[in-house]
N, C-alpha and C positions, 0 to 999 in steps of 0.2 A: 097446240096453244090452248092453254084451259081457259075457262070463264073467268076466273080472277085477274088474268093477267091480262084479257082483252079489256074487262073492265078497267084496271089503273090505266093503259092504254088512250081509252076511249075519254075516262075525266084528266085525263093532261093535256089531250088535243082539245076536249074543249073549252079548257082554263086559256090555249095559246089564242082561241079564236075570241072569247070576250075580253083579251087585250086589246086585240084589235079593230076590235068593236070601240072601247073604249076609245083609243087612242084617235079613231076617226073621227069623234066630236069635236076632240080636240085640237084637228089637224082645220088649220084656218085658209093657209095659201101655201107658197110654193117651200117657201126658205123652212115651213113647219113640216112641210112631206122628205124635206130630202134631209133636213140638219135640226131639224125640231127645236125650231126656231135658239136656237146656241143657249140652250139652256138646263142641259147635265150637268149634275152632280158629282163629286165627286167616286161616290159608288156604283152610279150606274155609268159612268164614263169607263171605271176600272173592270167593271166586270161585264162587262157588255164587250168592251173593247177585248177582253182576256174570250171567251165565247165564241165571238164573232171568228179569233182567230184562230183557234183551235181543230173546231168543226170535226166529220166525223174521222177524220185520220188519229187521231187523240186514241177514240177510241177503238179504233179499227184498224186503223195504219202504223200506229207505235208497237202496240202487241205483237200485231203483227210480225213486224221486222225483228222483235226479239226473239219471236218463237221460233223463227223460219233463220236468224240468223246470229244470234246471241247478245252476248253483252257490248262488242266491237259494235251494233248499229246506235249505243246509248248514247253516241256522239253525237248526233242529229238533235238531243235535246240540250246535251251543252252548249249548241252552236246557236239555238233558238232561245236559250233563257238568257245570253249574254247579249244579243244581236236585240232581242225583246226592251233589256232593260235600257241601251243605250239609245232605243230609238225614243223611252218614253224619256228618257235626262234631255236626249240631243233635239229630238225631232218636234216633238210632241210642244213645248212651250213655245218655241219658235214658231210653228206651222197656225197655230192658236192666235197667235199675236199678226201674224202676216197675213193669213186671209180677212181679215176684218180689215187691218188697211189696204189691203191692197183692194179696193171697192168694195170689201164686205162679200168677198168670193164664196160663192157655196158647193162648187165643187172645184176637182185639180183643173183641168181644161182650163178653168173659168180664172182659175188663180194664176196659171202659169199664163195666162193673154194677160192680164192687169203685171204682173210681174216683171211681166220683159217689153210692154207697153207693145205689144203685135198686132196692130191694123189692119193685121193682112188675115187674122183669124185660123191661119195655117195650123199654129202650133194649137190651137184649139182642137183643128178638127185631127190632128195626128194623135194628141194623146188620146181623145175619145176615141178612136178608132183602135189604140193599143187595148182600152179598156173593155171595149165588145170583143174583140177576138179574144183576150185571155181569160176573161170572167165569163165567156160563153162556156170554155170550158172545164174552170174550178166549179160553178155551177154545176157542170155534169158531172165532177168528180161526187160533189155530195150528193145529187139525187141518185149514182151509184150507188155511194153507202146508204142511204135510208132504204133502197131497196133490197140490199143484200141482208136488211136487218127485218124487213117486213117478209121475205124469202125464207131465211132461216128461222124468222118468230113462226110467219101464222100458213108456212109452210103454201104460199102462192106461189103464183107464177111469175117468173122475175119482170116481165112487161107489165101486168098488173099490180104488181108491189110499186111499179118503177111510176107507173100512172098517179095510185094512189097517194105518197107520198110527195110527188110533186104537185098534186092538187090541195093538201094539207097546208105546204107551203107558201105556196102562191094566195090562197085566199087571206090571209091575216096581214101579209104582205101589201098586198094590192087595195086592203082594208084600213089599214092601219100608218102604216109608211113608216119613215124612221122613229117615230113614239112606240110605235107596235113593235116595229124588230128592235130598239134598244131595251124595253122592259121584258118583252119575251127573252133577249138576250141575258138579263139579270134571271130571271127564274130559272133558264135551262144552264144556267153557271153554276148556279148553287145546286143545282141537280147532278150536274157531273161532276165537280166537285167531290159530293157525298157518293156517287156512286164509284170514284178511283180512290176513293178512301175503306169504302167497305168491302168491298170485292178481294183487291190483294190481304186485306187482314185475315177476312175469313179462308181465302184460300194457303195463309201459309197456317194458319190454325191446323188446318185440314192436314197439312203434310210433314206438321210438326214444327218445323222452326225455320227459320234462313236460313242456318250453317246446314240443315235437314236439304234443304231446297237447296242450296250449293250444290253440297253431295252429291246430289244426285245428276245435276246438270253435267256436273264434272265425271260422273259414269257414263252420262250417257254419251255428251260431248265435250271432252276438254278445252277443245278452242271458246264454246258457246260460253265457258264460265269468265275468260279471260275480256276482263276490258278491253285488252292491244286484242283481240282477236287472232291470240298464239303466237304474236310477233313478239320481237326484244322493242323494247321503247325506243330508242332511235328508230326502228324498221318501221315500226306504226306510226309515228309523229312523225315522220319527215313524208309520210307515200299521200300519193294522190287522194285513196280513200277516205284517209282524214281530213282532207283540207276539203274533200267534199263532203263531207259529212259535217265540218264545221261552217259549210260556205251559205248554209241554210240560214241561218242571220243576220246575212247580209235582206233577205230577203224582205225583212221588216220595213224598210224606208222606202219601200215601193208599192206599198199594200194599199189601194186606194179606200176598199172598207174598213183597213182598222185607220189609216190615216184620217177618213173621214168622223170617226171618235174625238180627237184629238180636237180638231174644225168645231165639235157640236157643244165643246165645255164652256162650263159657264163663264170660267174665268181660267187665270196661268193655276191660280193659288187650287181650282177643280182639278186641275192636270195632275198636280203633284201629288193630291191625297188620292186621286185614282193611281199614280203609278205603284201605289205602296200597294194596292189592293189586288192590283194586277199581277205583280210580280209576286207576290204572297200565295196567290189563286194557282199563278201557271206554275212556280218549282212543286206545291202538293198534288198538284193533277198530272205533272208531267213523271212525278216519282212510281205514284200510284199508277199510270199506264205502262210504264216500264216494267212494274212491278207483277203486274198481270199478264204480260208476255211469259216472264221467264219464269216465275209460276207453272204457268202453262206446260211448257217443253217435261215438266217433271209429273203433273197432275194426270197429263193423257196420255205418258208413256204406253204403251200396251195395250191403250182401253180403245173400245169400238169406235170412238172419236178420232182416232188419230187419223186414219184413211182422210178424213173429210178438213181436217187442218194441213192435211200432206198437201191438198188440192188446191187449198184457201187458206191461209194462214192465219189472212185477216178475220178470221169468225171465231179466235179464241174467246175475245171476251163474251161474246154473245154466247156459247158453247157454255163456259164458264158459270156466268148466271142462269141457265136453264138447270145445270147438274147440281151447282152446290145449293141454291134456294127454294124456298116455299115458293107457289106459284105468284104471292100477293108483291112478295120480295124482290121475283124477277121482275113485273112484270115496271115496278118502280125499275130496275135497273135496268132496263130494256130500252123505258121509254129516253133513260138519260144518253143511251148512244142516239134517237130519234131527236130531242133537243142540241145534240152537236151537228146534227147533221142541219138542223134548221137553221140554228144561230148564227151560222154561216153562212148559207143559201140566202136568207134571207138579207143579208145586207148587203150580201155580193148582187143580187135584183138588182138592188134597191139603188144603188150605187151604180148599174149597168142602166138602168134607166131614167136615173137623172142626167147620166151623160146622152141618151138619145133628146131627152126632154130640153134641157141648159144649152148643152154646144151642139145641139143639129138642127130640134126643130125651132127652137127660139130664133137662134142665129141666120138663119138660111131661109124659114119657110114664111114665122108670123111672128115678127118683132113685137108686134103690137099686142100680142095675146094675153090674155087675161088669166092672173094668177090660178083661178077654176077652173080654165081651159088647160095649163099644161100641167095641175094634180092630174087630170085625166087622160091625161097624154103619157106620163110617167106612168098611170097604173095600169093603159093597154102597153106600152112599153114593157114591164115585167112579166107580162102574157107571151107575148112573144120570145122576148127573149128566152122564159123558163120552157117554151113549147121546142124551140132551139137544140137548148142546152137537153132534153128530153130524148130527143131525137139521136144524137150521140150518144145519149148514155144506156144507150139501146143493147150498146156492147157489154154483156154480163161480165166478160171474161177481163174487162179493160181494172189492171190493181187501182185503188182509191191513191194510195200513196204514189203510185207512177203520173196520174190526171195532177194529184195537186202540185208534184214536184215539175212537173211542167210548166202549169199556169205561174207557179212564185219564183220558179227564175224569172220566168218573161215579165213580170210585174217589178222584180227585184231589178231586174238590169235595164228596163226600161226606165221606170221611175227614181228608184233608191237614187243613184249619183244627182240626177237631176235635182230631186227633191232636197238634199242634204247641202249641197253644193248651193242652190238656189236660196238659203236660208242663212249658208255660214259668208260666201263669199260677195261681196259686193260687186264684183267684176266683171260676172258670168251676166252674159247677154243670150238676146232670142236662136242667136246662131248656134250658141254653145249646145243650148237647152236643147234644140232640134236634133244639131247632129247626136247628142247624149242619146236622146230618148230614141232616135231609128235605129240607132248604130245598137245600142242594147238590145231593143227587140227583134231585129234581123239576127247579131249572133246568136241569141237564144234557138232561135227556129231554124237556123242553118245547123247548127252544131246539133240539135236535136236529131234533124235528119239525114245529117252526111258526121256524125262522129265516129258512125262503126266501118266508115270507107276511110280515116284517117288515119287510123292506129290502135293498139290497144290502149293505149296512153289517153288518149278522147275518150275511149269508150267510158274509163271510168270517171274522167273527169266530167262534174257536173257543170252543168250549161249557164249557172249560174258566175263561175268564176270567171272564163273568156267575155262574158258578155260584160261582167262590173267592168272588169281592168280595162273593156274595149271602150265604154262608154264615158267613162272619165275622163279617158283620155280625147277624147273627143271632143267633150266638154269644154276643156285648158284649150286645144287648140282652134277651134272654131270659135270659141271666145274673143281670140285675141283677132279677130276679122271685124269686129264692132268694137263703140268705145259706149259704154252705157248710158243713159240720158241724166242727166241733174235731177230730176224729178227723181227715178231710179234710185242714183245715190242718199239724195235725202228723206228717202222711205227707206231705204237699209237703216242708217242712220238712226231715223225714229225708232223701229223695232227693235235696235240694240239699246238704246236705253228705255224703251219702255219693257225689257226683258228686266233690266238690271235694276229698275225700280218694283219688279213685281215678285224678285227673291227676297 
C-alpha cells in the first residue's frame, strides 16, 4: 500500500468522523438519534436509502459471482432492481403515512404494537428479537468485507483489519446516530457511484471493447457469456435457480434499515423524488458491478492474479483498482468499497439498537426514562452489538454474499408479508402478523440448516422463497381468528385517503 493511497484513505475516514461530529450537535433527543427527527429530503432519503442498501456485496459480492460464475448470476440484479422499485411505489408512501399515525412510531416493533393495538407487547418484543439475531449478523457480513479490503489494501492481518474497521465504524455511528449515518450515507453513494462507473470503463478500455471482452469470456468459458447459463430459455426460466436468483426482491419489504428511510422523509411528495434517485443510483451501480466481474474473468486470465481470485473471487474489484490505477486513483477507489461497507453497517447498528433502546429497555426496564438517558442507552447499544457481530466475523473464510444472503431472507420473510400486507389490507390483525413474522423466520433458519438433508431440489432453492409463501399464508389464516377493532379500521381508512390526497 503506498503513501498516497493511505493518505486518500486516511482524508475520507476523517471527512466520515466530522459528519458525525456534526450531526451530534444536532442530535437533540430520541426520535432525532434514531429517525432524525422525519426530516429528509428528498435526496438524501434516495440516496442514503440506495447505500444503506447496497453495502459491501455491490462491491465485493456482485463481481464476485460474475467472475466465479458468469452472466447466469446477473439475475440477482434483475430481481433486486424490480423487487427495489416496487417497494419504493408500494411500500415506501404508505409505511411514511402510517407510522406517524399510528402514534408517531419510530421504529417497526413500535409500529407493528400501535398497528394491531397489542397490549400484550408480544409482537413488540418478537419482531425485536427477529431484528438482533438477523442484523447481528448482516452486520458481520460487512465488517467481513471492510476487512477483506483493509487485508488485501494495507496487506494486515485479517483480526486486525477486522478490528480496525469496525472501530471506524462504530465511532461516527455511536457519534452521530441517524443524521451521521444518513449524510455519511449520501457521501459514500456518490462515491460508489463514481467508482462502478469508472472502473468497468477503464477496464474495458484496457481490453479493448465489449464484443473484445465477450470474446474472450466466450474462449474461455462459453456458458460464463450466456445470460441462461448454456441452458435453452424454457430450461433456465422455468428451474429453481432462477426463481432463486429472482427471489432476492422480494427481500426489500423486510429490510428494517432501508424501511426505516422511508419512516425518516419529510413528506409522501420526499418519498417520491428520492425514489427517482434511488432507482437511477441502483440500475448505474448495479450495471457498473456487473460490469467489473465479467471484465475480470478476461483481464486476469493467465496473469499472477488469478491463483488468488481462484481462492476469493470476491477481491476482483479490489485486484482490479490496485493494477489498472495510479496509486492516488486507487486509493479513491478503494476507499469507495470502505464506504459500502459502512453505509450499511452503519444503519444496520443503528437500527439494531433502537430496537434494544424503543421495545426492550423502554418497555420492560424504565418507562420513565429520559429522552438523554436512552440516546445513551442506544449508543452503548451499538457497542455491543458491533462487539457481537465482530466476534462472528472472526471467520476469514465465511463469503460476504453467503452472510448477506442469509440475514435478507430472514428479514425478507420475517417482515416483507407482514409489512406489505399490514399496509394494503385492512383485515390482518395481531394474530396474523405473529404467526406471519415466526412462521417466516423459523422457515428461513430451518431451511438454512436441514436444506441439504431434504433434497437437491432444497439445496438450490433459496430460503427466501419457502419462508414468503409460508408466511403469508399464515398471515390470511391466523387472521381470520381475530376480527379487527374500529379504531383499526378507521386508521386504515384515514391513510388510504390521506395516500390519495398526497399523489
Amino acid at each position: 500500500m503506498s503513501t498516497a493511497t493511505l493518505v486518500t484513505f486516511i482524508i475520507y475516514l476523517v471527512g466520515m468522523l466530522g459528519i458525525g461530529v456534526w450531526a451530534y450537535f444536532r442530535t437533540r433527543n430520541l426520535s432525532d438519534y434514531i429517525l432524525g427527527g422525519r426530516k429528509l429530503g428528498g435526496l438524501v432519503t434516495g440516496l442514503s436509502a440506495s447505500a444503506s442498501d447496497m453495502s459491501g456485496w455491490l462491491l465485493l459480492g456482485v463481481p464476485g459471482a460474475i467472475y466465479a460464475g458468469g452472466l447466469g448470476e446477473m439475475w440477482i440484479a434483475v430481481g433486486l432492481v424490480i423487487g427495489a422499485y416496487f417497494n419504493w411505489r408500494i411500500t415506501a408512501p404508505r409505511l411514511r403515512i402510517y407510522t406517524e399515525q399510528a402514534n408517531n412510531s419510530i421504529t417497526l416493533p413500535e409500529y407493528f404494537t400501535h398497528r394491531f393495538e397489542d397490549r400484550s407487547s408480544i409482537i413488540r418484543v418478537i419482531s425485536a428479537l427477529v431484528i438482533l439475531v438477523f442484523f447481528t449478523v448482516y452486520v458481520a457480513s460487512g465488517l467481513t468485507a471492510g476487512a477483506k479490503l483493509f487485508e488485501a489494501s494495507f496487506e494486515l492481518d485479517y483480526t486486525i483489519a477486522l478490528v480496525i474497521g469496525a472501530l471506524v465504524i462504530v465511532s461516527y455511528t455511536f457519534i452521530g446516530g441517524f443524521l451521521a449515518v444518513s449524510w455519511t450515507d449520501v457521501v459514500q453513494g456518490l462515491l460508489m457511484a463514481a467508482a462502478l462507473i469508472v472502473a468497468p470503463i477503464v477496464m474495458v478500455i484496457e481490453l479493448g471493447s465489449l464484443t473484445e471482452v465477450n470474446n474472450g469470456v466466450s474462449a474461455l468459458n462459453p456458458t460464463f457469456s450466456s445470460w441462461l447459463a448454456g441452458k435453452s430459455a424454457s430450461e433456465f426460466f422455468l428451474s429453481i435457480s432462477f426463481f432463486s436468483l429472482m427471489a432476492w426482491g422480494l427481500g426489500y419489504y423486510g429490510q428494517p434499515h432501508l424501511l426505516a428511510r422511508f419512516m425518516a422523509a419529510k413528506s409522501v411528495k420526499e418519498v417520491h423524488s428520492g425514489r427517482r434517485i434511488a432507482m437511477s443510483w441502483m440500475v448505474i451501480s448495479m450495471l457498473g458491478a456487473l460490469l467489473v466481474g465479467y471484465c475480470g474473468i478476461v483481464f486476469f486470465a493467465g496473469s499472477e492474479w488469478q491463483a488468488v481470485l481462484l481462492e476469493d473471487s470476491e477481491k476482483v474489484f479490489i485486484l482490479a483498482t490496485q493494477v489498472l490505477f495510479n496509486e492516488w486513483i486507487a486509493g479513491f477507489l478503494l476507499a469507495a468499497i470502505l464506504a459500502a461497507v459502512m453505509s450499511t453497517v452503519d444503519s444496520q447498528l443503528l437500527v439494531t439498537s433502537s430496537a434494544v433502546t424503543e421495545d426492550f429497555y423502554r418497555v420492560f426496564f424504565r418507562r420513565e426514562a429520559s429522552d438523554g438517558e436512552l440516546v445513551w442507552v442506544g449508543r452503548l447499544a451499538v457497542l455491543v452489538i458491533a462487539l457481537i457481530a465482530t466476534l462472528i466475523a472472526l471467520d476469514k473464510d465465511a463469503k460476504v454474499l453467503s452472510l448477506v444472503s442469509n440475514a435478507w431472507a430472514g428479514f425478507g420473510a420475517a417482515f416483507g408479508p407482514v409489512i406489505v400486507m399490514s399496509l394494503v389490507w385492512k383485515n390482518m390483525t395481531r394474530n396474523g402478523a405473529l404467526a406471519g413474522m415466526i412462521t417466516g423466520a423459523l422457515t428461513v433458519i430451518l431451511w438454512i440448516v436441514f436444506k441439504a438433508d431434504i433434497g437437491p431440489w432444497a439445496a438450490s432453492t433459496y430460503e427466501m422463497i419457502p419462508g414468503v409463501i409460508l408466511s403469508t399464508v399464515a398471515i390470511f389464516i391466523a387472521s381470520k381468528t381475530q376480527v379487527p377493532s374500529i379504531t383499526m379500521l378507521e386508521r386504515h381508512q384515514q391513510v388510504q385517503q390521506q395516500l390519495r390526497s398526497a399523489k
